[in-house]
N, C-alpha and C positions, 0 to 999 in steps of 0.2 A: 377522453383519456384520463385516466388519474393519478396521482402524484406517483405510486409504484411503477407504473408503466412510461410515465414520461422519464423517472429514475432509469431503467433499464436501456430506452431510446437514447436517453446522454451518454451510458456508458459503452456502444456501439461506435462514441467520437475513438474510443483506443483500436479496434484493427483497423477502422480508416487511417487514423493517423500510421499506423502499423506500414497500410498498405504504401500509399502515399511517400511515406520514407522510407521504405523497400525498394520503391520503383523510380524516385528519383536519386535516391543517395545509398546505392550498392557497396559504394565502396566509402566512409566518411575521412579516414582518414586520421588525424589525430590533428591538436592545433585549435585555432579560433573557431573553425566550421563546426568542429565534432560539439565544441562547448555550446554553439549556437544549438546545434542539433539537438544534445543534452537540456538542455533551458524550453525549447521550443515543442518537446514533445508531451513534457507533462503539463505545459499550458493550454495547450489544442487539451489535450486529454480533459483536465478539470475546466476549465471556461464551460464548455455546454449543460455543466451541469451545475455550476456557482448562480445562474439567474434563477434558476429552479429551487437549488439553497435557497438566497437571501428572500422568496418571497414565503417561501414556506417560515423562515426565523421572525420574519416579519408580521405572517399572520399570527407565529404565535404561539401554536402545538410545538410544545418543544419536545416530545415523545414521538410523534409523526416525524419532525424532523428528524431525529434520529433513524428511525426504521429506514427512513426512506432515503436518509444517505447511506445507512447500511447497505441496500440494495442498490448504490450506484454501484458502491465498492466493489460489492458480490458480482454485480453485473460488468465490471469493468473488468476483474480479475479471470473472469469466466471467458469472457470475450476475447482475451489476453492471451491467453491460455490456449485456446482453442486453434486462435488463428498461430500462433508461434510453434505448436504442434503439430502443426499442418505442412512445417519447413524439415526436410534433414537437418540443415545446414542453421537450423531455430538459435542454438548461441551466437552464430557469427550475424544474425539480424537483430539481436538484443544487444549487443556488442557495441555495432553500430549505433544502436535507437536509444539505448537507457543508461542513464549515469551510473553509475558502479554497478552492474551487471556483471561482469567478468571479473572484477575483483570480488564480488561478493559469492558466487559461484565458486570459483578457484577457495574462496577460503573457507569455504562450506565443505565443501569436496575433498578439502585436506584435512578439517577433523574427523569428517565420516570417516574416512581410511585412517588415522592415527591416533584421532581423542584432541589433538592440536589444534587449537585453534580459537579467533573471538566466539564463537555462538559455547563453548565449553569451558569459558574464561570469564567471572563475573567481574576481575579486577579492570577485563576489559569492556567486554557488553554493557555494564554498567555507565561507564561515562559517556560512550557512544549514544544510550540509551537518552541519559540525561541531556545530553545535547540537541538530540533529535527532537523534545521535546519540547526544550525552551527556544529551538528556533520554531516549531510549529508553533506554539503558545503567540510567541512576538508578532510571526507573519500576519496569524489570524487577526489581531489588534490593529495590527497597523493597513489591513488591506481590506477589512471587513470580512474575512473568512478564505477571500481568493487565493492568498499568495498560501494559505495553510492547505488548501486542498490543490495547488498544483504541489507543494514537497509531500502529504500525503499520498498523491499520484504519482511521484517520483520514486518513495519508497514501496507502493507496490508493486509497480515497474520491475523492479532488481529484485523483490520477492518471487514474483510470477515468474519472470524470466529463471529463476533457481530453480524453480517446481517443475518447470518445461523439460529440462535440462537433465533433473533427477529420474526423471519420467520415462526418458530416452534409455536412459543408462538400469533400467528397471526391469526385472525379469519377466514381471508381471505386474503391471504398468497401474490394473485398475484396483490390486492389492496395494500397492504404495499410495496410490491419489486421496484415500481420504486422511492421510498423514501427511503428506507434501508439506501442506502451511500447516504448523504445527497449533499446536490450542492456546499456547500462551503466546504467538504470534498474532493470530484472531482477536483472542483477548484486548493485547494494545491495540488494533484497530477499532476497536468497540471504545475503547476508552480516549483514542486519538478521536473520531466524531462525537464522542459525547463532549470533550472539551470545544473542540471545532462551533458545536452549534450553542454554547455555552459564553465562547467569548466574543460570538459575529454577535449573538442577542445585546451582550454588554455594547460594542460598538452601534449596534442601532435600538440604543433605549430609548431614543425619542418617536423612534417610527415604531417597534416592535409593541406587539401585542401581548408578549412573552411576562408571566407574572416572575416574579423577583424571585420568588423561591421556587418553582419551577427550576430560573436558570442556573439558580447556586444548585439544586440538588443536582443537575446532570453534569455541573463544575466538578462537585465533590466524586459523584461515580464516575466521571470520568479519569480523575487523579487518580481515585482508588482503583481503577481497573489497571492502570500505569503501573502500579506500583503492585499488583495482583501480578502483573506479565513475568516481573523479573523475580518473583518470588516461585511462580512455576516453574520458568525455564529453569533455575537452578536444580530444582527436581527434577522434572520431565524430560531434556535434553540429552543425558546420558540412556534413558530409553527409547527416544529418540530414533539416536544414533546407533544402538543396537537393533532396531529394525530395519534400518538402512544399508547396516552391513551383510545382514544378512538376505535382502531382498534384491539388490542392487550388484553390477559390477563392479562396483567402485575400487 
């Protein structure tokens, strides 16, 4: 099996996890549990696919690495997708499973209708953005890559679950799907694993096979693709949003 297709087999760990805390935690609750449950699903989700990371950063292709965490993502977001769409009732199982899902939904759903909102606010997206960034950056350093691809995982979680959601509410479901995850949303994920495989090579410079400039150059596209995202959205968002109102109930 090759590095694509074992990619694709880790990201099959999201509708198990899915399933699994469907069928045992119906109901989560709010409290210590719901945070456990929060915490616990996007570790199950990225673990199966962090030992497949690290040996790929370690051999060295840091290009292959890249592609081929691309395609967990894709494959995870796919899988995600697919099984959450399969539920009427798909918000109140994201609800339960992923950490800000419902508030990230809810405040999605009140700029489509109004123009109000963080995703049409750069004074706010912008810091959010920055945040999310420097705690990925931190995690990666401090965990060897792990702790950045479960809040990686965590944040496609509450994307995916939005796109499920948007889906539902769609007139015509396979007209909205290739706009769901927008391009300057894609974008930062291109540039969240270009950093991701950029600072696990720095944490194993003694074991990595990864040349020096290799990992600055997917350091630097990765930052500039960061900062490519918020330069989009500020364009692209208000058209966006006008395909949405217009294809959508919302």
């Amino acid at each position: 099996m090759n590095a694509y297709a074992r990619a694709v087999g880790a990201g099959l760990a999201a509708p198990a996890v899915l399933a699994i805390g469907r069928w045992l935690l119906p109901d989560v609750g709010d409290g210590a549990l719901r945070s456990l449950v929060f915490a616990l699903v996007p570790v199950s989700i990225a673990l199966p696919f962090h030992v497949q990371f690290s040996a790929l950063v370690i051999a060295g292709d840091v290009k292959q690495t890249v592609k081929v965490a691309l395609t967990w993502a894709l494959a995870t977001s796919v899988f995600t997708i697919v099984f959450l769409r399969g539920f009427d009732a798909s918000s109140e199982v994201a609800d339960a499973l992923f950490w800000n899902a419902r508030v990230y939904r809810e405040d999605m759903f009140h700029w489509i209708r109004t123009g109000i909102g963080q995703e049409g606010s750069p004074s706010t997206y912008m810091p959010q953005h920055a945040a999310h960034f420097l705690a990925f950056a931190i995690l990666c350093l401090v965990s060897r890559g792990l702790l950045g691809l479960v809040l990686g995982a965590a944040l496609l979680n509450y994307m995916n679950a939005y796109v499920v959601a948007l889906l539902v509410h769609s007139e015509s479901p396979w007209l909205v799907a290739p706009f769901a995850w927008p391009a300057y949303a894609i974008v930062r994920v291109v540039g969240f694993i270009c950093i991701a495989t950029a600072l696990t090579a720095i944490t194993l410079r003694r074991r990595t096979h990864a040349t020096v400039g290799a990992v600055r150059i997917a350091l630097w596209v990765g930052f500039g693709l960061v900062v490519a995202d918020l330069a989009l959205k500020a364009v692209l968002a208000p058209l966006y949003r006008a395909l949405f109102q217009r294809w959508t109930d919302l």
